[in-house]
N, C-alpha and C positions, 0 to 999 in steps of 0.2 A: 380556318384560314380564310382570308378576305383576299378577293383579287378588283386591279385599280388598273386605269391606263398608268402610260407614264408621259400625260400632261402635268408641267411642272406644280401648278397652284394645285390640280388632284390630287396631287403626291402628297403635298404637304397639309394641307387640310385633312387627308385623310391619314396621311400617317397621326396628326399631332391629335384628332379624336382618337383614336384604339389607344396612344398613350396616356392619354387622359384617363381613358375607362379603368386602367390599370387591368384591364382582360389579359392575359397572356395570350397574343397571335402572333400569325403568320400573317403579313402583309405581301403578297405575290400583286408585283407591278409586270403589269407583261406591255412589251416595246408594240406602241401604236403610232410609230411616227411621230410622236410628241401630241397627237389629238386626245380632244377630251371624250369622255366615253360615251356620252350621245352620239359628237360629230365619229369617232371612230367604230360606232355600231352602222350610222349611216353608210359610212363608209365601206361597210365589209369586214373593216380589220379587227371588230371587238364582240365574235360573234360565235356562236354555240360552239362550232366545230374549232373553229381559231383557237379559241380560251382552251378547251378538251384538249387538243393536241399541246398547246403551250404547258399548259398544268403535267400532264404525261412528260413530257422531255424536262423539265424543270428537275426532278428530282425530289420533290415537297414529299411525295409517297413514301418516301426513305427517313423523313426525319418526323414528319409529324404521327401523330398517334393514332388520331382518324381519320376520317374520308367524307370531311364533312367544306363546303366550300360555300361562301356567303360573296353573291355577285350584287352590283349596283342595284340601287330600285329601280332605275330608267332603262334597264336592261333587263327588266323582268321576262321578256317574251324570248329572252334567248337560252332558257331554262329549260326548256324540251330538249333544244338541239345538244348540249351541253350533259345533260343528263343522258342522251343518246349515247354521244361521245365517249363517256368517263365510263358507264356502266352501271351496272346498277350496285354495286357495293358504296357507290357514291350517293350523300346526299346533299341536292343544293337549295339552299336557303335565298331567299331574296332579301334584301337589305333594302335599307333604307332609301328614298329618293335623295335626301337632304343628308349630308356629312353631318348637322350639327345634330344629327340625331340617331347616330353611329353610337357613340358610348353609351345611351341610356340602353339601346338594340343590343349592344351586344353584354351589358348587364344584368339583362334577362337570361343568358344561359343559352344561346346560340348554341 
């Protein structure tokens, strides 16, 4: 599963790479006030314990298979917090900085 703000141009950029890739995901958009995930990490709102708590109440645990979670490359330093969060039967993957480089990433076997 890949987690995105829900700035509109992220959304879509990012939704139309993972359809491309023909990977079969989960795209989990959790509500940052419409900021993009830089300015919503700056912010506070798109951050270790944030994303863990959203991921937990969302429900994803119920339907997908594992407990595997791919966050932004520009949010790499929120991977401690978040891995804190979730537990350790979680493991989180860092992704890409650049969307256009999402579908080769997750080609590889994410």
């Amino acid at each position: 599963m890949l987690i995105t703000t829900n700035f509109a141009l992220t959304y879509f950029i990012v939704s139309g790479e993972i359809e491309a890739s023909r990977v079969p995901s989960w795209l989990m958009v959790m509500d940052t006030e419409g900021l993009s995930v830089l300015t919503a990490w700056a912010a506070g709102k798109f951050v270790g314990d944030a994303i863990g708590q959203f991921v937990k109440k969302s429900g994803i645990t119920e339907k997908a298979k594992h407990k595997k979670i791919v966050i932004p490359g520009f949010v790499a330093a929120v991977s401690g917090d978040l891995e804190e969060e979730l537990g350790p039967e979680w493991e989180v993957k860092i992704g890409p900085r650049e969307a256009a480089h999402l579908s080769p990433f997750l080609k590889l076997g994410v």
